[in-house]
C-alpha positions in Angstrom: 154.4 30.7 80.3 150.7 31.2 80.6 150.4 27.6 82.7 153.3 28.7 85.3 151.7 31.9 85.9 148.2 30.4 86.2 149.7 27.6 88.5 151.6 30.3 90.4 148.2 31.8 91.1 146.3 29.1 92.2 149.4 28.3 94.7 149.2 31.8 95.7 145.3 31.9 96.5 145.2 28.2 97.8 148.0 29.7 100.3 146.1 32.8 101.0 142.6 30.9 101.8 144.4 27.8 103.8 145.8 30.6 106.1 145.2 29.7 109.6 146.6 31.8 112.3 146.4 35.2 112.3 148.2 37.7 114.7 148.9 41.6 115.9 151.1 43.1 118.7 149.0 46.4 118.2 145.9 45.9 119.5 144.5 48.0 121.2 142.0 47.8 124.5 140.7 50.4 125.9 138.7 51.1 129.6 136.1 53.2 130.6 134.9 53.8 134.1 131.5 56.0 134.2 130.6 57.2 138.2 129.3 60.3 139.9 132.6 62.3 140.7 134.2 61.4 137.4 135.0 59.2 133.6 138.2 57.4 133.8 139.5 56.5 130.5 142.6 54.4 129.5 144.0 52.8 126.5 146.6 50.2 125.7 147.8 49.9 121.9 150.2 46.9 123.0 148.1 44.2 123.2 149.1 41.2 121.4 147.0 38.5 119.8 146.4 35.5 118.1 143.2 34.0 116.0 143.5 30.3 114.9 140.8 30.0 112.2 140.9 26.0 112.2 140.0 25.5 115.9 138.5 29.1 116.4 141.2 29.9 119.5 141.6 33.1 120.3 143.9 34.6 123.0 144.7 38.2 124.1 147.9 39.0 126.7 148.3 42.7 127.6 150.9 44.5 130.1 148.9 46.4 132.7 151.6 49.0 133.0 151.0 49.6 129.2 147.7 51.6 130.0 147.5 55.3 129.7 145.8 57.6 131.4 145.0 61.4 130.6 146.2 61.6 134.5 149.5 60.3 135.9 148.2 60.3 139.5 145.5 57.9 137.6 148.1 55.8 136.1 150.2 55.7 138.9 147.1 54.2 141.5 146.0 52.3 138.7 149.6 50.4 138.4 150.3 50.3 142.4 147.0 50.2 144.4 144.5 48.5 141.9 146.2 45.9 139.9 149.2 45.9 141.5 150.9 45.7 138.2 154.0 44.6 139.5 152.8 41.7 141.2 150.4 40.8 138.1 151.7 42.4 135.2 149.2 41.6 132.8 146.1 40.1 132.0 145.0 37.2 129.4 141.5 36.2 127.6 141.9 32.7 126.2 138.9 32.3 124.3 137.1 29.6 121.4 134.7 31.7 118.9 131.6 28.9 119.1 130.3 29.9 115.8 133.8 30.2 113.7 132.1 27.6 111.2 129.3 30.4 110.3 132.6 32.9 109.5 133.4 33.5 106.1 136.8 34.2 106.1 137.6 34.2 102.5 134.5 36.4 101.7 134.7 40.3 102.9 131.9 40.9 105.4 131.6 41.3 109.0 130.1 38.5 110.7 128.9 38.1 114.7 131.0 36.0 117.1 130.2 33.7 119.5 132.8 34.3 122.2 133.5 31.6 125.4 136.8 31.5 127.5 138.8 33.2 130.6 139.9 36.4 131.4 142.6 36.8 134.5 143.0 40.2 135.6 144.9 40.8 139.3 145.6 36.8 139.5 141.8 36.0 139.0 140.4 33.9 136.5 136.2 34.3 135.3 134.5 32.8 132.6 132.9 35.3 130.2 131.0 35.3 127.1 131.1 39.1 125.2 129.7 39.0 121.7 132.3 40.2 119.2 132.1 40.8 115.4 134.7 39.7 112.9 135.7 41.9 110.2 137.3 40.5 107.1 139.2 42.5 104.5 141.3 41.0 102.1 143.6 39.0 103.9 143.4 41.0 107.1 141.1 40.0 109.6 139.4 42.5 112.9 138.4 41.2 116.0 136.2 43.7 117.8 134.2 43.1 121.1 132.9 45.1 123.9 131.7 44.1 127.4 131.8 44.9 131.0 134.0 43.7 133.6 133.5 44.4 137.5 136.4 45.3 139.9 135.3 43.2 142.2 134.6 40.0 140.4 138.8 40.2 140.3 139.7 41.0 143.7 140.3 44.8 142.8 139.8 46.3 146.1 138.3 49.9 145.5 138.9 51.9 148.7 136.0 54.1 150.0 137.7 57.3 149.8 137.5 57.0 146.1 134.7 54.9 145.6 132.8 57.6 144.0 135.5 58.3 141.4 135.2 54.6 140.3 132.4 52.5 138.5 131.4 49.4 139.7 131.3 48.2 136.0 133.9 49.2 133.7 133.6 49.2 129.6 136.1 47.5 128.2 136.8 47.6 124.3 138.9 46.0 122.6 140.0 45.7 118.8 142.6 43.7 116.9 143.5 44.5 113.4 145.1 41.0 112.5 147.3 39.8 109.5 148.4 36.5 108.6 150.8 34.7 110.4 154.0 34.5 108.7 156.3 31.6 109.7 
């Protein structure tokens, strides 16, 4: 009895450790705009994403209309005269995490990232490189990462009545609690 259990346990752990995709449809990304006339924040808690541990991958999809604003007049320009969410209703980071062979994923921690891929926003694609950190717990893993993204490197037009209401650089945060994909 003592040998099936102890078998039973090493199958669990060698299961647990050989894990390699992990995944959330909760993350959650939020935007903040910083200018004269006003702050602008919005949140999304819809995000969905994916980390493959064996290659490093990591993607992020999120529906544009899925931001909320303390404003619905905010909302509402946001969705129709900004990023035209109907035309391009969401936005995508497809990433590799350069150092994933310095993350210790079966040791509790948190440990920097290396981040390199593409963002599209508004039907533009731009190469960035944020800096995230990984947190592990347990089983669960957490992506977080904050960086700054400009309208107009994605063809957001910003008209000049409002100008002053709107940051040229906007923070974005974002943060992924992950679990193990189950198949």
């Amino acid at each position: 009895m003592k040998t099936i259990i102890t078998v039973l346990l090493i199958t669990v752990t060698t299961a647990l450790s050989a894990q390699t995709k992990y995944f959330t449809r909760n993350g959650t990304v939020t935007f903040f705009s910083s200018a004269p006339m006003e702050d602008i924040t919005a949140e999304n808690y819809n995000a969905t994403a994916v980390l493959d541990t064996e290659t490093g991958a990591v993607e992020f999809s999120v529906l544009m209309k899925s931001f909320n604003f303390k404003k619905a007049l905010m909302q509402e320009h946001f969705n129709e005269n900004y990023v035209e969410s109907d035309k391009f209703p969401k936005s995508t980071f497809k990433a590799k995490i350069v150092n994933m062979d310095e993350i210790d994923l079966s040791k509790d921690g948190s440990y920097p990232a290396q981040v390199e891929g593409e963002m599209t926003i508004h039907g533009v694609t731009q190469s960035i490189s944020p800096e995230g950190t990984i947190v592990v717990k347990g089983e669960n893993v957490k992506l977080e990462s904050k960086f700054i993204v400009k309208p107009e490197d994605y063809d957001i037009e910003i008209p000049d009545v409002v100008r002053e209401k709107i940051a040229k650089e906007i923070e974005v945060t974002v943060m992924a609690d992950l679990e193990p994909l189950k198949r």
